[in-house]
N, C-alpha and C positions, 0 to 999 in steps of 0.2 A: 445511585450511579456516581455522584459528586466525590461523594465518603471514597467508593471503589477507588476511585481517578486517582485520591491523594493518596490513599494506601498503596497502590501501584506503583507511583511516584517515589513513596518514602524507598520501597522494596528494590528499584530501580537504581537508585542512590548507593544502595550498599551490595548490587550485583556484583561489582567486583571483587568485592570479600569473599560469594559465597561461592562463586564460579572458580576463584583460586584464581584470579589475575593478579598480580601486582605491577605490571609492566605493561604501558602503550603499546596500542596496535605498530606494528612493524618496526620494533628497535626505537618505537619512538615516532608519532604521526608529523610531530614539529620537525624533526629534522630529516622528514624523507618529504614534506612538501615540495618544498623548494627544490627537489630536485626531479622528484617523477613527472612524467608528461601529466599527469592524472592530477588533473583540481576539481572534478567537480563529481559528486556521487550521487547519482537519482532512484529515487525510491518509489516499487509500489504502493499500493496500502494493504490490499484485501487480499489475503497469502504471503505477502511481508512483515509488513510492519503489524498488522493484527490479523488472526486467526478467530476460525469454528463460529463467528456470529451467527452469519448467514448459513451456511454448513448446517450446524445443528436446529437451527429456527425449520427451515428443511424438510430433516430428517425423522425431527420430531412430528411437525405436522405430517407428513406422510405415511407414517404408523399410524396416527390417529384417527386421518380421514381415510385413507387406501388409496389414495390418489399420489402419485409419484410426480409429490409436486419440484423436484429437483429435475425431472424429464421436460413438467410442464412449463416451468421458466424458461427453460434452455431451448424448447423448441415451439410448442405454439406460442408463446408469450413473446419470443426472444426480439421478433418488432418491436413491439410495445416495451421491453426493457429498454432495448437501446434507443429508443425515441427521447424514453426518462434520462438516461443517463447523457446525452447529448442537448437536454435540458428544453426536449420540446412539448414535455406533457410536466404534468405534477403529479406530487407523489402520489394524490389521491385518485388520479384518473391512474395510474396504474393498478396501485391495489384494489380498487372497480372492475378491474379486467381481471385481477387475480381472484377475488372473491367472488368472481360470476362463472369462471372457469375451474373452481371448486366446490363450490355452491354453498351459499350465506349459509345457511343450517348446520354445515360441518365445516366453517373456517371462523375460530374467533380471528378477528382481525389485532385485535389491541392485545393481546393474548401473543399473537406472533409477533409483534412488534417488538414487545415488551422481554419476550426470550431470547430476539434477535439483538438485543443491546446488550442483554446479561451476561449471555454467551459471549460477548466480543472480549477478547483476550490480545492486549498489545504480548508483542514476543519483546518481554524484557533483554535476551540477549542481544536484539538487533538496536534496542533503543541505547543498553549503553556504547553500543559500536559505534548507533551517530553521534554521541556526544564527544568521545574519542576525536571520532574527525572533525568533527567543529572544533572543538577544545585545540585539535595539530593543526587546524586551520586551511582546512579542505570547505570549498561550498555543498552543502546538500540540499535535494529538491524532494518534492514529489510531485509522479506523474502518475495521473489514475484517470479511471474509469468510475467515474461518480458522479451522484446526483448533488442539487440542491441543496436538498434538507437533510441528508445524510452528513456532507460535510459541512453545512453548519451546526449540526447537534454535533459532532463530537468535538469542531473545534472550542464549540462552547464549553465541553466537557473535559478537554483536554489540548490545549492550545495547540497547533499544529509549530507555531512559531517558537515553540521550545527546540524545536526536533530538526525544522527546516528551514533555509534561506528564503527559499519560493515553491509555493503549491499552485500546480497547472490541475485543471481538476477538469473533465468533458463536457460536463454540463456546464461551464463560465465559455469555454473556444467552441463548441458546436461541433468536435471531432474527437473522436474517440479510436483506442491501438488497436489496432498496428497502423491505424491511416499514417504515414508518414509526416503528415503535415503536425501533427501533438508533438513529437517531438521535437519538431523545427521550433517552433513554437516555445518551448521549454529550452531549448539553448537560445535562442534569442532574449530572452527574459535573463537567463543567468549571464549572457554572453559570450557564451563558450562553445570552443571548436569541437565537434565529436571528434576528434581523437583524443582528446581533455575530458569526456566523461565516460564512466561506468553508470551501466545501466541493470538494477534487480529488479526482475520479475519471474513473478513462480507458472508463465504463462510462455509455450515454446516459441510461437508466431509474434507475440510482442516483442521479446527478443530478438527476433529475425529479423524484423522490422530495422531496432534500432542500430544491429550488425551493419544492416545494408548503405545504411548513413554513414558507418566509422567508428560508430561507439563501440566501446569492448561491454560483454554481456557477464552477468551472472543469471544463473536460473537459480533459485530460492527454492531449494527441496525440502530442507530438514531444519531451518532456521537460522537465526543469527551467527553461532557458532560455522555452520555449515558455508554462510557468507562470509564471514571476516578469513574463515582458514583460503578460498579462493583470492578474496579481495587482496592479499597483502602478497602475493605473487604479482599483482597485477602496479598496485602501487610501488612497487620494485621497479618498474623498466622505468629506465630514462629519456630526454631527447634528447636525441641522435644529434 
């Protein structure tokens, strides 16, 4: 996985060559800070900034065992997820519930784990977008919906502190989106007014959530490309 990290990394580095950019987001990210209301940019993880882990770890198992276990997270499980992700169980009392609700004989456990990391695929075009805005000098964040040991293995594997100013993560505050209060929480930490941040999530009600506060939203369909082409409309307006 380590090897993976820096090859991604290296490939990262020279995305701009291959995508055909030669020129900063929006005329140039340095010289449109200073002037747009918008300093601060917050990030999902899980449909943003990486893809297919969890998806295909899934969908694979669900072929193999016949249990639709993309049904069973989301609905009988879906307590017991967001207990984990709001960081009141651990990983292993979930996947206890998960391997009892599939049944040990047809779920390898370390088997899924182990594809659910393989799979994980950062979207190179969103990573060199945050580096663009760092580099023009824009704050970026991330706000997720995450456990423990999920975001300590990849920060181990991939420093988050490359990428972001500040990661707000559910399981560190005890709330988790659309509650309103994660994202109070994450401007307060950056110290910024929601009308100063844009907010991406590939999730419609997280967005709505942060509308409802003042931030301006993107929804995250098709990936980075699909984000920077909205973002630089938005990095355009000014205060009035």
């Amino acid at each position: 996985m380590e090897n993976q990290v820096r090859r991604e990394t290296v490939e990262a580095e020279c995305l701009e060559c291959r995508i055909g950019r030669t020129e900063p987001l929006v005329e140039g990210v340095a010289d449109q800070v200073g002037k747009s209301r918008i300093k601060f940019v917050i990030f999902d993880f899980g449909g943003v900034f990486v893809r297919d882990g969890l998806s295909t770890a899934r969908k694979v198992y669900s072929e193999r065992t016949g249990v639709d276990i993309d049904k069973l997270w989301r609905n009988d499980l879906k307590p017991t997820w967001k207990r984990w992700e709001k960081g009141e169980i651990s990983e292993e009392e979930f996947y206890s519930a998960l391997t009892k609700a599939i049944g040990s004989d047809r779920f390898d456990l370390a088997d899924f784990k182990s594809m659910f990391w393989t799979a994980m695929r950062r979207d190179e075009e969103m990573v060199a977008l945050i580096k663009r805005l760092r580099k023009g000098g824009y704050t970026t964040a991330l706000l997720t919906n995450n456990t423990k040991e999920w975001v300590e293995q990849y920060d181990r594997q991939d420093p988050f502190d490359q990428y972001f100013d500040a990661v707000v993560s559910s399981h560190e505050v005890a709330v988790i989106k659309p509650d309103l209060a994660i994202y109070e929480i994450t401007m307060q930490r950056l110290g910024a007014k929601p009308e100063e941040c844009v907010f991406i999530d590939d999730k419609e009600r997280n967005l709505a959530a942060a509308m409802s506060l003042g931030m301006k939203a993107i929804r995250c369909t098709t990936g980075g490309a699909q984000v920077e082409g909205e973002l630089e409309g938005l990095l355009k307006e000014r205060d009035q």
